[in-house]
PDB file of N, CA, C, O and CB in Angstrom:
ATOM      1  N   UNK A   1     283.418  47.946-172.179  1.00  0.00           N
ATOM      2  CA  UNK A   1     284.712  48.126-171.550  1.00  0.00           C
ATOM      3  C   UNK A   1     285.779  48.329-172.629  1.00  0.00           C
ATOM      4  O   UNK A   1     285.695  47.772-173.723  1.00  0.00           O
ATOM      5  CB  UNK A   1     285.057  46.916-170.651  1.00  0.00           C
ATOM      6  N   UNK A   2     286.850  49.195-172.265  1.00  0.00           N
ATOM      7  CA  UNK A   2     287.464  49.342-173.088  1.00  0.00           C
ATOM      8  C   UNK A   2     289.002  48.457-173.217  1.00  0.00           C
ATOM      9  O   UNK A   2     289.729  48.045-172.313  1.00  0.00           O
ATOM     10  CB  UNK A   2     287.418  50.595-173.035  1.00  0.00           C
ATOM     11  N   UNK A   3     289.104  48.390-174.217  1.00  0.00           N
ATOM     12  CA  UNK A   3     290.951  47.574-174.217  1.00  0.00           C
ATOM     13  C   UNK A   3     291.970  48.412-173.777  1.00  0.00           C
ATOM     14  O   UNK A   3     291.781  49.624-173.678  1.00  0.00           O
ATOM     15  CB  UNK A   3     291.657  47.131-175.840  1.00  0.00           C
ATOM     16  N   UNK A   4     292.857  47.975-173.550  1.00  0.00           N
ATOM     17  CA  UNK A   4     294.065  48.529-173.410  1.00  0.00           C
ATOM     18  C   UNK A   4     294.875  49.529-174.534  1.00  0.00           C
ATOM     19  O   UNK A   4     295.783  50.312-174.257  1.00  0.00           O
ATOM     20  CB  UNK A   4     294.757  47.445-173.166  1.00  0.00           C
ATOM     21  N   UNK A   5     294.383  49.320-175.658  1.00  0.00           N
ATOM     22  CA  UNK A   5     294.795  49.543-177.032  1.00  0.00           C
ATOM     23  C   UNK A   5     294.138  51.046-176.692  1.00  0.00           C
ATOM     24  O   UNK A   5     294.808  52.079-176.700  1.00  0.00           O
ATOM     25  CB  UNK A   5     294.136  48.414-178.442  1.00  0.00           C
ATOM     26  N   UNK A   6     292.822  50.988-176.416  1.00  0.00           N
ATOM     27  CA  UNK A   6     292.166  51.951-176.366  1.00  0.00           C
ATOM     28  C   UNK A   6     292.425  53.361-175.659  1.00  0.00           C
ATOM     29  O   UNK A   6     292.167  54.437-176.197  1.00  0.00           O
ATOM     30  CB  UNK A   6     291.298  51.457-176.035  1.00  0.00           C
ATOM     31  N   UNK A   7     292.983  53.208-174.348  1.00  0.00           N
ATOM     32  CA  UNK A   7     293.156  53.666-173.606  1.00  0.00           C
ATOM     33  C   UNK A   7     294.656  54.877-173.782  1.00  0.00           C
ATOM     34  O   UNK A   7     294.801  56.010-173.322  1.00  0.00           O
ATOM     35  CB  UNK A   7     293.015  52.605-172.812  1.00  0.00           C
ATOM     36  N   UNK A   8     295.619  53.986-174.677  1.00  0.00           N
ATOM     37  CA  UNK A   8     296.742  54.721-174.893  1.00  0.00           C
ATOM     38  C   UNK A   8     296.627  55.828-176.000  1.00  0.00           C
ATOM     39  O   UNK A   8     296.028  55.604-177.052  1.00  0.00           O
ATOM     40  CB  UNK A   8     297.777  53.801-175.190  1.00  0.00           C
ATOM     41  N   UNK A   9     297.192  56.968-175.736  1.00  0.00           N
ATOM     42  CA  UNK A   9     297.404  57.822-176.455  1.00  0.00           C
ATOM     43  C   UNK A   9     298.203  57.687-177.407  1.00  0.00           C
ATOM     44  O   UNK A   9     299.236  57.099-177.083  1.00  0.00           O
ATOM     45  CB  UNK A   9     297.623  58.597-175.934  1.00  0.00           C
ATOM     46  N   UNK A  10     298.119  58.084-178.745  1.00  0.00           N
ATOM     47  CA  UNK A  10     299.238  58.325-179.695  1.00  0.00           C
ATOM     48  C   UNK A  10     300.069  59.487-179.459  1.00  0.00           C
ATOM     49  O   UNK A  10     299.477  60.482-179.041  1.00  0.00           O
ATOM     50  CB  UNK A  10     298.749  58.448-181.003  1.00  0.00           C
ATOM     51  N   UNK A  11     301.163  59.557-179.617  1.00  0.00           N
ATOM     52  CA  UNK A  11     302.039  60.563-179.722  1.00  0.00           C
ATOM     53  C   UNK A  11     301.433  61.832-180.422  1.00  0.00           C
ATOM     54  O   UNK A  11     301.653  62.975-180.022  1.00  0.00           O
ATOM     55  CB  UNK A  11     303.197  60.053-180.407  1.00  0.00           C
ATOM     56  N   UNK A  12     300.705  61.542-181.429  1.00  0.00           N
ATOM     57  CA  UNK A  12     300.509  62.307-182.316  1.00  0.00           C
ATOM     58  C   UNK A  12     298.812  63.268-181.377  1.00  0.00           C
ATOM     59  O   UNK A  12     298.790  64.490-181.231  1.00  0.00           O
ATOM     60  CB  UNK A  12     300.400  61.237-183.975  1.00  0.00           C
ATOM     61  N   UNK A  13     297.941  62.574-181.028  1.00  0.00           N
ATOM     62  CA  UNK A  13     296.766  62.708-179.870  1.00  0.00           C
ATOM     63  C   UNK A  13     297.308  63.353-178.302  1.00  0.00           C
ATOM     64  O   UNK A  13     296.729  63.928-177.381  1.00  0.00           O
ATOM     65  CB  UNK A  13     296.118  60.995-179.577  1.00  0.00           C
ATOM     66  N   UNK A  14     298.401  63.018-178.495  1.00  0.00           N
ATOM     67  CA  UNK A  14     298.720  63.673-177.262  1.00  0.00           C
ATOM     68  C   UNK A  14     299.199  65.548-177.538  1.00  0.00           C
ATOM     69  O   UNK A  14     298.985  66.666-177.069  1.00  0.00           O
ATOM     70  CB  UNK A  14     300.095  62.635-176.578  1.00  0.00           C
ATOM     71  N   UNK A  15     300.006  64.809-178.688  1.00  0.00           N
ATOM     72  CA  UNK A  15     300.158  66.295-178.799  1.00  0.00           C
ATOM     73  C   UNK A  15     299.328  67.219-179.079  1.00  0.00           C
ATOM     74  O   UNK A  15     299.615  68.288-178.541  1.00  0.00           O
ATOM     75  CB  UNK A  15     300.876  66.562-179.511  1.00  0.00           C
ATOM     76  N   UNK A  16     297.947  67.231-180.032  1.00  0.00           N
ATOM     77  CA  UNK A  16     297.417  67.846-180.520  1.00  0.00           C
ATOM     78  C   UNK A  16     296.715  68.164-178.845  1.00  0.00           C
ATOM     79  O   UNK A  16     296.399  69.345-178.700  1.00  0.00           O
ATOM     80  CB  UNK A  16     296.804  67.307-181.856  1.00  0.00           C
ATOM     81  N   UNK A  17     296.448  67.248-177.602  1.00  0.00           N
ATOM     82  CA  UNK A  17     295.669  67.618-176.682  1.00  0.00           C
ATOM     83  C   UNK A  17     296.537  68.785-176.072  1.00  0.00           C
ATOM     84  O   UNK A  17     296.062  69.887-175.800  1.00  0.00           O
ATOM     85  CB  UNK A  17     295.250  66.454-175.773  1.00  0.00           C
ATOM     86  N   UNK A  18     298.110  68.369-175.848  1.00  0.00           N
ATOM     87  CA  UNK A  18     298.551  69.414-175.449  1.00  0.00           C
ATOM     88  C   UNK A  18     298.757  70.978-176.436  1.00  0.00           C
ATOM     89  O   UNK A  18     298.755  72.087-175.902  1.00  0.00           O
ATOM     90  CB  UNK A  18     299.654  68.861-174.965  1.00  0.00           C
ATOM     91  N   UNK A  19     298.871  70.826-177.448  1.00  0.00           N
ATOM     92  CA  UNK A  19     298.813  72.181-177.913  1.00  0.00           C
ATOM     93  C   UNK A  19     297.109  72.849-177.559  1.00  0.00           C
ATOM     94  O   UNK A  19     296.989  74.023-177.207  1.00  0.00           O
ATOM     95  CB  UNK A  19     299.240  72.116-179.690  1.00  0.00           C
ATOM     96  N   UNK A  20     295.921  71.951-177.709  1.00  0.00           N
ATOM     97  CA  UNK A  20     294.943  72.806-177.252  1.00  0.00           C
ATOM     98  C   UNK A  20     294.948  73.055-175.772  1.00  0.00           C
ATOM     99  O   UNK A  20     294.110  73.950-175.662  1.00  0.00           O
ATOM    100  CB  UNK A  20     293.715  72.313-177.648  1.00  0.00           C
ATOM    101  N   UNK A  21     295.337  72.826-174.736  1.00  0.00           N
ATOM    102  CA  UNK A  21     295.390  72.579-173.489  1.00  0.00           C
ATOM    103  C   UNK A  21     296.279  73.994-173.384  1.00  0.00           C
ATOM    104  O   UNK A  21     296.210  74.641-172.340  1.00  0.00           O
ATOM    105  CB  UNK A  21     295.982  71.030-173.009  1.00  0.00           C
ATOM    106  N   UNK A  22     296.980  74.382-174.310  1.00  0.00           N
ATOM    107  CA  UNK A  22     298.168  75.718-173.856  1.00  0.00           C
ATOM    108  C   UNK A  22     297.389  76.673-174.886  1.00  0.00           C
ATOM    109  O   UNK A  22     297.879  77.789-175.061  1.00  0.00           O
ATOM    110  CB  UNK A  22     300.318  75.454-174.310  1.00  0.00           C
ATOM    111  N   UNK A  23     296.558  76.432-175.380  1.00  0.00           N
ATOM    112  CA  UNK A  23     295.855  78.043-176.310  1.00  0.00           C
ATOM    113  C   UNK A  23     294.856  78.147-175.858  1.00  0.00           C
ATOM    114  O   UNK A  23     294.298  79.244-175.887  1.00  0.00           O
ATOM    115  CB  UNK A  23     295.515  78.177-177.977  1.00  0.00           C
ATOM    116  N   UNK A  24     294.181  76.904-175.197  1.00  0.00           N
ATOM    117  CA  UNK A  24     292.681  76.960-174.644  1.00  0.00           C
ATOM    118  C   UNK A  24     291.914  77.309-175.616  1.00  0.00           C
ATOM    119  O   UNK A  24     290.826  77.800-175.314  1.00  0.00           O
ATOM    120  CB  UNK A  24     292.387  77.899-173.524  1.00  0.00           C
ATOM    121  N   UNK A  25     292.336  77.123-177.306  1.00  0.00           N
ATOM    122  CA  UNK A  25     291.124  77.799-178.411  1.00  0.00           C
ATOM    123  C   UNK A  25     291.160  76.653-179.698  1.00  0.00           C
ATOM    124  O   UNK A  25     292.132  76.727-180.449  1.00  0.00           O
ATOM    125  CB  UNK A  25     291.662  79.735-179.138  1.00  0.00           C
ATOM    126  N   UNK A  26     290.258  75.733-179.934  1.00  0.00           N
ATOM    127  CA  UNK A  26     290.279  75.037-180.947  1.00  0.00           C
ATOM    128  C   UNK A  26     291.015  75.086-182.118  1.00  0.00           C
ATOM    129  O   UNK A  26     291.835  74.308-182.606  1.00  0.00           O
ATOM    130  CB  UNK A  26     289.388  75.034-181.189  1.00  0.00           C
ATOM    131  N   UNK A  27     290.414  76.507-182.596  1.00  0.00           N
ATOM    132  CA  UNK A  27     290.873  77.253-183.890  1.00  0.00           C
ATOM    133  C   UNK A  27     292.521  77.524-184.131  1.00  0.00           C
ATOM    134  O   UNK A  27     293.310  77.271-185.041  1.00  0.00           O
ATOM    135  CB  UNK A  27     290.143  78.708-183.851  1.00  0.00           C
ATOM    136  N   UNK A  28     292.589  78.063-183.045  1.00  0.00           N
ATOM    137  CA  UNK A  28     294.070  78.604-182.722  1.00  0.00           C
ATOM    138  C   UNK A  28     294.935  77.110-182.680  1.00  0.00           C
ATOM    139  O   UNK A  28     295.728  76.907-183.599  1.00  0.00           O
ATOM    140  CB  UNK A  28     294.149  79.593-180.999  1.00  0.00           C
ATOM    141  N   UNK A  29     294.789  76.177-181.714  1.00  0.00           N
ATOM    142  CA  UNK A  29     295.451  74.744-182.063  1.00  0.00           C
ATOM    143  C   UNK A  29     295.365  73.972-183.484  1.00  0.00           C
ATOM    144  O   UNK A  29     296.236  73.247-183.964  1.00  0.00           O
ATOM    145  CB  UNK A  29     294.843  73.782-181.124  1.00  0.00           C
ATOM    146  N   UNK A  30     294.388  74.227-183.916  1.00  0.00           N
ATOM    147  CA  UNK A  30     294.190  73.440-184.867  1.00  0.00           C
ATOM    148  C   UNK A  30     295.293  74.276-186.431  1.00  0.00           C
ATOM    149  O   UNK A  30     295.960  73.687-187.281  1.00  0.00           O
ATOM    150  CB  UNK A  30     292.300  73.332-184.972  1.00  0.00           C
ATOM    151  N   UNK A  31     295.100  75.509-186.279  1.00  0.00           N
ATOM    152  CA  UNK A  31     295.702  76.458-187.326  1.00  0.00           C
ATOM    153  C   UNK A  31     297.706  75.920-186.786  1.00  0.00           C
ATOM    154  O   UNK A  31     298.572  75.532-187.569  1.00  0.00           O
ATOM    155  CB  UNK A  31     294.991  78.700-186.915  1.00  0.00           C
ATOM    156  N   UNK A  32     297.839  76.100-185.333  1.00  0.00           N
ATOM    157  CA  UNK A  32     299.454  75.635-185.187  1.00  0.00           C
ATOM    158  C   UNK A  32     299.972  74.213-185.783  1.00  0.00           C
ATOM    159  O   UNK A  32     301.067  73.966-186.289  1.00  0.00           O
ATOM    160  CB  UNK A  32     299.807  75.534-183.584  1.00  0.00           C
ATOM    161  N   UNK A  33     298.805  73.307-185.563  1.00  0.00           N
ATOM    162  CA  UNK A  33     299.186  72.432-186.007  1.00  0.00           C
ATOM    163  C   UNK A  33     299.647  71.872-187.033  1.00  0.00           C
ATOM    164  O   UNK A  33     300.615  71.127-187.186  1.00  0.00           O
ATOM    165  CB  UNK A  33     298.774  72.130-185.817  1.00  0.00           C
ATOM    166  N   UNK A  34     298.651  72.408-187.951  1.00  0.00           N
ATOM    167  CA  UNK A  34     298.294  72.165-189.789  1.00  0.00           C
ATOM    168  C   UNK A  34     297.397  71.214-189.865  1.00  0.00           C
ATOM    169  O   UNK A  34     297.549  70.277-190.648  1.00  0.00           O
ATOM    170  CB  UNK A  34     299.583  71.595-190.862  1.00  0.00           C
ATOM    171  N   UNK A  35     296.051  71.348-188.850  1.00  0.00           N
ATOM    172  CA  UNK A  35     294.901  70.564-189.551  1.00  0.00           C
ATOM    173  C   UNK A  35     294.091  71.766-189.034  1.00  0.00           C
ATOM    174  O   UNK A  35     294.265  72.809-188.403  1.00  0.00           O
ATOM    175  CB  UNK A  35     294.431  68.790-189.053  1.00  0.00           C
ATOM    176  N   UNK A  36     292.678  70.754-189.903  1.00  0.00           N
ATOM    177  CA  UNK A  36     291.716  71.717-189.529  1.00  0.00           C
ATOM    178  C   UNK A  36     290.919  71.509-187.991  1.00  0.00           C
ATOM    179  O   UNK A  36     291.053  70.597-187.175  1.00  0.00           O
ATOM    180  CB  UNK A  36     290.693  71.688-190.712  1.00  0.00           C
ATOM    181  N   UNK A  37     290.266  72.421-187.958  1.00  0.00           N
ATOM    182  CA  UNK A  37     289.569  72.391-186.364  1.00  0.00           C
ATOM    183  C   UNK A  37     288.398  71.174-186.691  1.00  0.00           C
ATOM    184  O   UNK A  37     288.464  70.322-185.805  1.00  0.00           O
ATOM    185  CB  UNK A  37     288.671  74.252-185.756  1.00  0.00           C
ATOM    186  N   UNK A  38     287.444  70.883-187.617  1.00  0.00           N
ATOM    187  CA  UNK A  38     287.135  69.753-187.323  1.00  0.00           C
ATOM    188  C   UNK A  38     287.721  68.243-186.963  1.00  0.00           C
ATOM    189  O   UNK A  38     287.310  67.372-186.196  1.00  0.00           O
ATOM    190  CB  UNK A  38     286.622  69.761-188.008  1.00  0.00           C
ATOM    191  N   UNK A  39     288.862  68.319-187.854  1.00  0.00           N
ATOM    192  CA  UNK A  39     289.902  67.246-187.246  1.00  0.00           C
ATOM    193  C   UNK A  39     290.443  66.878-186.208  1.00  0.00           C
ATOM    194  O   UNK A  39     290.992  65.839-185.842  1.00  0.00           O
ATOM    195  CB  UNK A  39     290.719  67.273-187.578  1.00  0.00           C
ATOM    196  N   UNK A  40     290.148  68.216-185.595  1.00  0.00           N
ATOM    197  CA  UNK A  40     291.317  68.632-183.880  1.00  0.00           C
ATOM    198  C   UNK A  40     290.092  67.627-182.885  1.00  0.00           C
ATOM    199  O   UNK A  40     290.096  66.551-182.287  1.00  0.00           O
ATOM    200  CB  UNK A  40     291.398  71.315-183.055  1.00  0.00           C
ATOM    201  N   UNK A  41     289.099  68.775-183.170  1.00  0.00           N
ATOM    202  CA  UNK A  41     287.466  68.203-182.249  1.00  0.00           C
ATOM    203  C   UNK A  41     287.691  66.471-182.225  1.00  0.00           C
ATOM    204  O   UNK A  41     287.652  65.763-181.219  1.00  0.00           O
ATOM    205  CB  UNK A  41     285.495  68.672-183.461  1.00  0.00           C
ATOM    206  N   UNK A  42     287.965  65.973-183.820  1.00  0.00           N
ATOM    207  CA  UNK A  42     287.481  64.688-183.906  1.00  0.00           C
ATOM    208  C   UNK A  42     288.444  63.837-182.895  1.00  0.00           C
ATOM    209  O   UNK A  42     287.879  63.076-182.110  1.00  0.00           O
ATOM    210  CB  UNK A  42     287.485  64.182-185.463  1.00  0.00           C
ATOM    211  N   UNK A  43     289.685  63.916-182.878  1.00  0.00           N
ATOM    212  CA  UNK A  43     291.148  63.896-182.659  1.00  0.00           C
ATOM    213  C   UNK A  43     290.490  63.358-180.819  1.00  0.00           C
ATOM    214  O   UNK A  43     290.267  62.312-180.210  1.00  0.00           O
ATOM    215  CB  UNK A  43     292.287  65.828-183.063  1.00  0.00           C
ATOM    216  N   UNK A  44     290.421  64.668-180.608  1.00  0.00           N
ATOM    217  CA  UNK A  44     289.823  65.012-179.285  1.00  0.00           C
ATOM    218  C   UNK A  44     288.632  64.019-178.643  1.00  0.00           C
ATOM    219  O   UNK A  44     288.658  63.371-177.596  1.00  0.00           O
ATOM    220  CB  UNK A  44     289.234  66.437-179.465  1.00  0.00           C
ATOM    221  N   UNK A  45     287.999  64.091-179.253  1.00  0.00           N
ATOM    222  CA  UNK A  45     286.252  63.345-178.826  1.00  0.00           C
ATOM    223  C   UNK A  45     286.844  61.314-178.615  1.00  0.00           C
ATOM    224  O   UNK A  45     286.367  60.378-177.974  1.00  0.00           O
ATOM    225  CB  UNK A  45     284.525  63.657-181.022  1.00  0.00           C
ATOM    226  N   UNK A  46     288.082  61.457-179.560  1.00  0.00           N
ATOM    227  CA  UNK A  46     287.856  60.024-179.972  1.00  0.00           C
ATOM    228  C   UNK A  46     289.227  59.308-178.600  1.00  0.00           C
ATOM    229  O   UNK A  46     289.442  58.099-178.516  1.00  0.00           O
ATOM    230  CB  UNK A  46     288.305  59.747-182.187  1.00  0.00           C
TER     231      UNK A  46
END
């Protein structure tokens, strides 16, 4: 089960979900942002 801690988004996680959520393309979010796309994925998964 998860905590509460867990559950909340960072500001910073939120955003990166919403910039991929409006390009619909990993690569493409990850390049607006200034990280890389493995970071975005990780960002994402976690």
């Amino acid at each position: 089960m998860k905590t509460k801690q867990e559950n909340i988004f960072s500001s910073k996680t939120l955003s990166y979900f919403l910039q991929l959520a409006e390009t619909m393309n990993y690569t493409q979010a990850a390049q607006l942002l200034g990280i890389t796309q493995p970071a975005l994925t990780q960002q994402i998964k976690n």
